[in-house]
N, C-alpha and C positions, 0 to 999 in steps of 0.2 A: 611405256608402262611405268617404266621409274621416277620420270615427272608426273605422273597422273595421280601417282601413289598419296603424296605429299599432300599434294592441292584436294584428294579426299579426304585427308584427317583432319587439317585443314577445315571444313568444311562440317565436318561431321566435330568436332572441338566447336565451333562456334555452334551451332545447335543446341551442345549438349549445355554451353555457359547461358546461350538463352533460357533453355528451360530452367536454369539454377535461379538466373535473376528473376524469372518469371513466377518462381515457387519460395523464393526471397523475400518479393513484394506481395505475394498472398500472407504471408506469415506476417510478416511487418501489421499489414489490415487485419487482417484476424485476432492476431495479438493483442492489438488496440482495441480491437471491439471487446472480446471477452472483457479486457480491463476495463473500457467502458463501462460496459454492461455489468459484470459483477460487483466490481468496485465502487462502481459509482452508485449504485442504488443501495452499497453501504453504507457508503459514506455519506448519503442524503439523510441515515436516520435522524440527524438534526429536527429531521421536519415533526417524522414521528417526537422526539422526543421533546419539542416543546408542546406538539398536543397532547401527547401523556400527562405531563405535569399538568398544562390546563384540568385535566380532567381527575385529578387526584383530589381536587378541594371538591368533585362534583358527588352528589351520594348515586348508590348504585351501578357506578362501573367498573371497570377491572381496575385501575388503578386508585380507586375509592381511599386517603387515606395515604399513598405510599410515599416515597422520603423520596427528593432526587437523586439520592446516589442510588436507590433502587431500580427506579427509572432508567438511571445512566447505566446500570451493570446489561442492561437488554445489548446496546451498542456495544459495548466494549468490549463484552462478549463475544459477538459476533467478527468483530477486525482483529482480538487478539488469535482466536481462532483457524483466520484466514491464516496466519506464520505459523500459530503453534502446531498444526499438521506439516508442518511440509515434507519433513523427511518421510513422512507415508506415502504423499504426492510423486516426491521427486523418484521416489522407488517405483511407483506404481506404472509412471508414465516410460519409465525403463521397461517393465516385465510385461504391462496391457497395452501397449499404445497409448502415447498424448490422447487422443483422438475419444477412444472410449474413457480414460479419466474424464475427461472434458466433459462428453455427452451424459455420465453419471454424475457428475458434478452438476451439470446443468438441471438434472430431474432432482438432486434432492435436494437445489436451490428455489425451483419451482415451489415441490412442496411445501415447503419451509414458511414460503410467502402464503400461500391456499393455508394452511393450517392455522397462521398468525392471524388470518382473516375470521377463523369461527374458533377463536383462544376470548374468553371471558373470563381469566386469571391471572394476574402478576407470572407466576411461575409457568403458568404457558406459554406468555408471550419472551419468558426467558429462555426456554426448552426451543420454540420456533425460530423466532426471530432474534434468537441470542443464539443458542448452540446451533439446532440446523444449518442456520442460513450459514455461520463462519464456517462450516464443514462444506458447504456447497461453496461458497466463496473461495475456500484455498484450492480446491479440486478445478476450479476454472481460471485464478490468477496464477498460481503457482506453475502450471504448462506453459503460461506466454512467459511468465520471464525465465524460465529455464531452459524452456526449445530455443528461444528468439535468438539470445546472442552465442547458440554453439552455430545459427545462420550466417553472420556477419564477422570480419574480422578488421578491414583498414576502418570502418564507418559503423563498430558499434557500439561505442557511445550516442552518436548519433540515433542508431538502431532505439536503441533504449531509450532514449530520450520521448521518439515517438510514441514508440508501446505504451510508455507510463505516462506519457500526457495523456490518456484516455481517462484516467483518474480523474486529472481536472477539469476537461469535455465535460464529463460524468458527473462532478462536483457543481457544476452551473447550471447543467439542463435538468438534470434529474429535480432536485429541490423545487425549480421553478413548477416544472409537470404536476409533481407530487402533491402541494398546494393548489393549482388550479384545479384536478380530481378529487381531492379531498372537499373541497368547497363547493361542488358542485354532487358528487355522489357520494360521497362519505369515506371513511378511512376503512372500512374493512371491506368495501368496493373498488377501493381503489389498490389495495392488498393481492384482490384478485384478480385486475386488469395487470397490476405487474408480475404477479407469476406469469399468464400466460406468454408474455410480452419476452421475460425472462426467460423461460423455456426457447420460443422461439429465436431469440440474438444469439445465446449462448449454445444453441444443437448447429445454428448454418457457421456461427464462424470457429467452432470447435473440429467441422470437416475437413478446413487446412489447415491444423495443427499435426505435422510431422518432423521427428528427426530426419537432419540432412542425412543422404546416403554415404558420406565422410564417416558417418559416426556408428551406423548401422553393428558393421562387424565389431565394435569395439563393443556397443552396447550388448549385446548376442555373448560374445565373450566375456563379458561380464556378470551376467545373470546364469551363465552358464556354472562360475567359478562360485558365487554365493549363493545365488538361489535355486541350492540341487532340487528342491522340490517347491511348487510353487504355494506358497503361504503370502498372501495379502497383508497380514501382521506380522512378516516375518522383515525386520529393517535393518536394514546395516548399514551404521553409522560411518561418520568418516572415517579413514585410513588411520589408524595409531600414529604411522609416521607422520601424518600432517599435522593432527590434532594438536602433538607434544609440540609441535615447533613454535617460537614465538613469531612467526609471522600469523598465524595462525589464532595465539591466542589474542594478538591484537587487534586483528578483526574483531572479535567476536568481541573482546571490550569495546570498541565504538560501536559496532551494532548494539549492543546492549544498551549504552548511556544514551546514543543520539532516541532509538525508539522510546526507551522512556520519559524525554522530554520532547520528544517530535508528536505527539497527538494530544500532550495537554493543551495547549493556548486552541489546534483548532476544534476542541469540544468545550471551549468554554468561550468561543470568540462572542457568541451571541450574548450569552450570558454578562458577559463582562461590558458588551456594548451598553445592555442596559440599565448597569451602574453609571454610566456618562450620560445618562438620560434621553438613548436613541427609543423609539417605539419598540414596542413587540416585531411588528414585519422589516422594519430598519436593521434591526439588531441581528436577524438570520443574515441580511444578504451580506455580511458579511463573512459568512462563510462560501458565499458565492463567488467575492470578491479576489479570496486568494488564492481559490482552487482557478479561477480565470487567469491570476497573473502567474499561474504555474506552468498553464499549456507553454506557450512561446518560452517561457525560461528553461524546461526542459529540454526542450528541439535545441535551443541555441547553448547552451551550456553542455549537453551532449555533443555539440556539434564542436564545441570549443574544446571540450576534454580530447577528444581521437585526435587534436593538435597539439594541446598541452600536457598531454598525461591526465589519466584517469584521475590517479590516485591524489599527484597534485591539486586537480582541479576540487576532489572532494574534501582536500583538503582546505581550501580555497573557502569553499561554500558553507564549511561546518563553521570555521572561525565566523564569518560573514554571519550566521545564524545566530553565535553566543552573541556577537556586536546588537545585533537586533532585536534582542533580548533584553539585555541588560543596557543599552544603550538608547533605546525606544520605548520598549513593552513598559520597565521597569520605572522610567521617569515621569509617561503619560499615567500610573498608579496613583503617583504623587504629588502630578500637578496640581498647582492651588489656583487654577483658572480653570474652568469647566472645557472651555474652547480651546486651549491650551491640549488639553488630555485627548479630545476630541480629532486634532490634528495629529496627535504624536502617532494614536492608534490607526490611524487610517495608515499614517506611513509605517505601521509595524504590519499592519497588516496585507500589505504590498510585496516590502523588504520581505517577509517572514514565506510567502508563498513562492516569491523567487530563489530563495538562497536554500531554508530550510527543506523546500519538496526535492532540490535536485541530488540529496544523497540518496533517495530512495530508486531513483532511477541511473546513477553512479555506481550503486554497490554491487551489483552484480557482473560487470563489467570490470570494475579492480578482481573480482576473485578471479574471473576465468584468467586473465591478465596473471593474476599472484600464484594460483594452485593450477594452474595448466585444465587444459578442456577433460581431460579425462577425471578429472577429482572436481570438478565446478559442478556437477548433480549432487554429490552428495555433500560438498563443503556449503551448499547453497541453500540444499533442505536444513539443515544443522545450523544453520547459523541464521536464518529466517526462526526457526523456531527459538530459538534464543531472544531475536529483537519479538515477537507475540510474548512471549513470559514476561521481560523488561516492559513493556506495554503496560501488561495486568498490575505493575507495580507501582509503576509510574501515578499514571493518570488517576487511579485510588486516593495517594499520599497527595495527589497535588488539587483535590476535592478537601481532604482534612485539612490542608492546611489556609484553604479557604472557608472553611464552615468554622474552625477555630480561630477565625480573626475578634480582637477585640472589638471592632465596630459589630455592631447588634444590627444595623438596616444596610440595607445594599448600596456597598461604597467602593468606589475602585480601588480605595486603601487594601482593601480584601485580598487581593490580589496582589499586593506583594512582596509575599514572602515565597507565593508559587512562580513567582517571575524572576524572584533570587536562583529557585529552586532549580527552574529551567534551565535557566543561563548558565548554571554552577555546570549541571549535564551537559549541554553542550560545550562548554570551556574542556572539561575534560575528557568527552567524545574527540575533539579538535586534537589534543595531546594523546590520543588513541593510534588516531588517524595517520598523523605525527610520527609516531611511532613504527604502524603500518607499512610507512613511506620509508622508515630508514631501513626496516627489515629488508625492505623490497631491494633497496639499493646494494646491500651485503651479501646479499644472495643473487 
């Protein structure tokens, strides 16, 4: 009986690590998909918002008339949004389940699209497909990368890497989809094929959204100690003692500076192409282009960080970002050969999807790394909403100070004092990071 003993635990231990890895790798897909799915048919508004503009010089439609930074506030809206909730999120999915945040997030994603479809007003399709959609978007992104890496520990960088390549999946196929149903049925048919679409990716892969059972009783004991009564709006912020530390606030400076230079160039990548003289349909795929070269740089530079250090590695990748900035974006501005400019931006726009996308998939991986798993829910809701506010700030001022260029007609000169502008934020995101990293070291 005393050898028999062993060779049962034994036995019943390799089971119990199967079914880990087995509900590891559901998470892993699921994570991805939601991000997929929500993310990506955000970040496709490109599509919508070059046919907005089309339709602003046309009489009698909803955008009859309006200015592109009006146009633009519909998007921006919508992805500042996705952060600026999170600490609602990141509570939520403590005190109701991942699982039902998710599947609620999913229906009022759905609707968001259905309602944007019969909106015949600027300020509707601001309310839908601006506020809506970013409230159904943080309720389905904000669970994958929150559950995902309290799943993994020698391999989640790696982890991460995967989840948020779904972003760039997302960034390639969607746009494409988008245009061949617009073209064929129209945009507010096509509004209502991806709600449906939407509802259905975001309810199947919201079903394996769970905390690991590691974390259960911590969680329980937690909502136990703050939230004596359950209140939906009732949030509690980070720990005082984390807050005041400066490892802490130097996170939350680079998340600040890198988000509001990290979505200027790719909301104006189109735009700027067709100051180099690419076509109207030329000029999009290059948004396609970077969100493509970011899948494989995520995986592999995730894969590279759980060897090298997170923190290093994001440190790594921010410098790499200002280089590509002000080293490429900056110079192809001011080329005095058309072909010249034409070349610099293809390679900014490579460089800029590889280096630039992998902090967004990095940073949540330094925090549980920096503030331990137990404070990584709510250091992560708080400081995502911090990079959506930096966002709203960002991308605004780096519109002004391309409509306030002295060239009068559409020139790539235009462009750069927001590519100084950029570069300048990421240079000092970089010295953030920097920073981050000596914290880390002293402590």
């Amino acid at each position: 009986m005393n050898r028999q003993l062993p060779q049962m635990l034994v036995i019943d231990d390799s089971q119990s690590n199967l079914r880990y890895d087995l509900q590891s790798v559901l998470i892993l897909v699921s994570s991805t998909g939601l991000v997929f799915t929500a993310c990506g048919i955000s970040f496709a508004f490109g599509v919508y918002q070059e046919l907005y503009d089309s339709m602003s010089s046309i009489p009698n439609t909803p955008f009859t008339g309006a200015t592109p930074a009006q146009i633009d506030l519909i998007g921006t809206l919508a992805i500042a949004l996705m952060t600026i909730g999170a600490p609602f999120t990141t509570t939520w999915i403590k005190q109701y389940s991942p699982r039902r945040v998710v599947w609620s997030g999913g229906l009022i994603y759905s609707v968001a699209l259905l309602l944007a479809s019969f909106s015949y007003t600027l300020w509707q399709f601001l309310l839908t497909q601006g506020f809506l959609l970013g409230i159904g978007t943080c309720m389905a992104y904000m669970p994958s990368v929150t559950v995902g890496p309290t799943w993994f520990s020698l391999h989640r960088g790696l982890a991460m890497g995967i989840i948020l390549s779904g972003t760039g999946i997302g960034g390639v196929i969607w746009p494409l989809a988008f245009r061949s149903l617009i073209a064929r049925i129209g945009f507010r048919n096509t509004l209502r094929a991806t709600s449906g679409i939407s509802f259905i990716l975001i309810s199947i892969f919201g079903a394996f959204i769970r905390w690991p059972a590691s974390q259960m009783s911590r969680i329980q004991a937690e909502n136990r100690a703050i939230l004596l009564s359950p209140n939906m709006f009732r949030i509690p912020l980070v720990d005082w003692r984390v807050a005041r530390t400066r490892r802490f606030i130097a996170h939350a400076l680079g998340a600040a500076l890198q988000s509001a230079a990290y979505y200027t160039p790719i909301f104006f990548f189109a735009s700027y192409a067709r100051t180099l003289g690419y076509s109207q349909a030329t000029s999009a795929n290059f948004i396609a282009i970077s969100n493509a070269a970011s899948v494989p740089s995520r995986i592999i530079i995730g894969h590279a960080a759980d060897r090298m250090g997170r923190l290093n590695t994001m440190l790594l990748t921010t410098l790499l970002s200002a280089v590509a900035v002000l080293g490429i974006w900056f110079p192809s501005s001011n080329s005095s050969q058309e072909s010249g400019g034409k070349s610099l931006f293809i390679a900014f726009t490579i460089c800029y999807g590889v280096f630039a996308s992998a902090y967004i998939s990095l940073f949540p991986t330094t925090l549980v790394e920096t503030f331990g798993i137990q404070n990584f829910a709510s250091v992560n809701g708080v400081l995502y909403m911090v990079r959506g506010f930096a966002m709203l700030l960002g991308t605004p001022v780096a519109g002004l100070l391309i409509r306030s260029s002295n060239y009068q007609k559409p020139d790539p000169r235009n462009y750069g004092n927001t590519s100084i502008m950029v570069g300048a934020l990421f240079s000092a995101a970089t010295i953030a990071v920097f920073w981050a990293r000596l914290e880390g070291s002293l402590s």
